[in-house]
C-alpha positions as CSV (number, residue, x, y, z in Angstrom):
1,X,59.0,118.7,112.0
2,X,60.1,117.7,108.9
3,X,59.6,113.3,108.4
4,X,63.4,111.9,106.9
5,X,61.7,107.9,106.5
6,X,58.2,107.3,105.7
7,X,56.9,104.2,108.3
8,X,54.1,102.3,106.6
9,X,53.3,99.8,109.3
10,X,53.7,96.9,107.0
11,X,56.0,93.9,108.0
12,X,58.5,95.0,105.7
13,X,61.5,94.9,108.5
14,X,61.4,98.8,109.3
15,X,61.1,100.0,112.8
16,X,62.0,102.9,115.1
17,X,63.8,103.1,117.9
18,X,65.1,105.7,120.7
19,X,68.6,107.0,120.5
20,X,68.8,105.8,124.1
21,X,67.7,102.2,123.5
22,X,69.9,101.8,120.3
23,X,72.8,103.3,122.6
24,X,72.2,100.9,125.7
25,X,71.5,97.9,123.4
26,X,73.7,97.7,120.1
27,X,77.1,99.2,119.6
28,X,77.6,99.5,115.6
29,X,76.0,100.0,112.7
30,X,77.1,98.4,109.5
31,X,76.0,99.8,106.2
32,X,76.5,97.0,103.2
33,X,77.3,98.1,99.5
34,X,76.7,95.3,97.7
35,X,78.4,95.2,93.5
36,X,80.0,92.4,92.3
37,X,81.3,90.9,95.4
38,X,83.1,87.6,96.5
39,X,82.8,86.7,100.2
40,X,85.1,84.4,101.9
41,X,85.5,82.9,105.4
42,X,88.5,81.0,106.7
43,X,88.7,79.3,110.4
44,X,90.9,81.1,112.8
45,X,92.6,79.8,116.2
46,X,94.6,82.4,118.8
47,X,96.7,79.9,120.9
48,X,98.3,80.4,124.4
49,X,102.1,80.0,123.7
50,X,104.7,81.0,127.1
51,X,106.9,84.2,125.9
52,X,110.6,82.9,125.0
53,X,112.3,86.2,127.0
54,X,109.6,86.5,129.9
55,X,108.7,82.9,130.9
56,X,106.5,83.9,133.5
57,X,104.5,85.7,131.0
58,X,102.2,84.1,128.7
59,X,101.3,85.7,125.0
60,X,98.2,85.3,122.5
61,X,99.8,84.7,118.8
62,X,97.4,83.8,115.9
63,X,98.0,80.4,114.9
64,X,97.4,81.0,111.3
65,X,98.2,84.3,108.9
66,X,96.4,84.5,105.9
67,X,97.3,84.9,102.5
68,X,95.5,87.1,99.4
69,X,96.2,87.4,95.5
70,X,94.8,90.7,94.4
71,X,94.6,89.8,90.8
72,X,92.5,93.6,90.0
73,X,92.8,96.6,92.1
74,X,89.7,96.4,94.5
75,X,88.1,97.7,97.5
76,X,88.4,95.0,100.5
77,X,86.5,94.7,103.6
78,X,88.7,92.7,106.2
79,X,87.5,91.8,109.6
80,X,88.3,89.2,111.9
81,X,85.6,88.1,114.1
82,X,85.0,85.7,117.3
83,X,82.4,83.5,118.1
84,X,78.9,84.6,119.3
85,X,77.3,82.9,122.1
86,X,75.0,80.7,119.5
87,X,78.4,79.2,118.8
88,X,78.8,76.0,120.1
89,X,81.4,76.5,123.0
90,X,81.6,79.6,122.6
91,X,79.1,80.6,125.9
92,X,82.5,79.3,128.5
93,X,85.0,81.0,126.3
94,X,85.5,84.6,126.9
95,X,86.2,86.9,124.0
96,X,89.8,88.6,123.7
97,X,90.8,92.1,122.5
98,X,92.0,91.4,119.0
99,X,93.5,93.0,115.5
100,X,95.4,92.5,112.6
101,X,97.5,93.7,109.9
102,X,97.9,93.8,106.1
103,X,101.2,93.6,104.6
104,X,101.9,93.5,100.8
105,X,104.7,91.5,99.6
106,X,106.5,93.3,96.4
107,X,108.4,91.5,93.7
108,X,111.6,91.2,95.8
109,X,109.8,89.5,98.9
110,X,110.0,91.9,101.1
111,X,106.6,93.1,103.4
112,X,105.2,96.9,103.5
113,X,102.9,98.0,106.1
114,X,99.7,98.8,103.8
115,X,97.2,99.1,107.1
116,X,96.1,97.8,110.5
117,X,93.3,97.9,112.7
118,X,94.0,98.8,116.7
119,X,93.4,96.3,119.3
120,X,89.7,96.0,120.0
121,X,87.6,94.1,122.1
122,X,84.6,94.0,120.0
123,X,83.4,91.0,118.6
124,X,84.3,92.2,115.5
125,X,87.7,94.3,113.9
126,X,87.5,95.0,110.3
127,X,88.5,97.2,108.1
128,X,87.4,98.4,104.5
129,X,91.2,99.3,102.2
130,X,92.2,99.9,99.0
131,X,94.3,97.3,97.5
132,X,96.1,97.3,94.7
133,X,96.9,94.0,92.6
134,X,99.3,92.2,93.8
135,X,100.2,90.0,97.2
136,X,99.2,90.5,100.6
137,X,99.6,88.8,104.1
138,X,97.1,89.3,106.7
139,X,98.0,89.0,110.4
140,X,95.4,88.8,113.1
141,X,96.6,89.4,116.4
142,X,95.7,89.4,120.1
143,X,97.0,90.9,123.7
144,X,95.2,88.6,125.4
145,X,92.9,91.5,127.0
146,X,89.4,90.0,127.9
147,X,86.1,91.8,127.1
């Protein structure tokens, strides 16, 4: 049997695990490539608001979009993200299914579709794109599913 990782025993950070366990216990693995980067967080609020043609339905809208000035063409990694349970609050507040868009706005205003990510109810939704300089609007969003 061929070895792919050498495990040294030293407290370095390695260590193995079962498929099975990794399965029943996480749910992603994230693998960081690290350049020249810039990393920015922003606060975000999802709001109860009653729907205008249904009133006896309630819908989840973002209460804030996001705007970005591309100045170079880059590679982006988006995500939205809710609170964990070391949040404060956030252990009697249950997490919603969640996603968002990217729109780029061209010289004459208007909005293009660049990419999206489905609704999710992970913790976390994010996405790595291609953007090209210029203007974009970012649009989280939510159906109000609960994990």
């Amino acid at each position: 049997m061929k070895t792919l990782c050498k495990y040294t025993g030293e407290d370095d950070g390695t260590f193995w695990i079962s498929f099975n366990d990794y399965y029943n216990y996480f749910n992603a693995i994230f693998c960081n490539k690290v350049e020249e980067w810039n990393e920015i967080w922003l606060p975000g609020k999802f709001i109860w608001v009653q729907n205008s043609v249904e009133t006896t339905h309630d819908v989840i809208l973002s209460k804030f979009y996001y705007t970005l000035e591309v100045t170079t063409d880059t590679n982006a990694i988006i995500g939205i993200h809710q609170e964990n349970k070391r949040s404060l609050g956030a252990d009697w507040r249950p997490n919603i299914d969640q996603n968002f868009v990217i729109l780029q706005r061209d010289d004459d205003g208007d909005l293009n579709l660049i990419d999206y990510v489905d609704y999710s109810i992970s913790k976390t939704v994010q996405k790595e794109v291609y953007l090209a300089a210029g203007n974009y609007i970012i649009v989280p969003g939510s159906l109000g599913g609960y994990l």
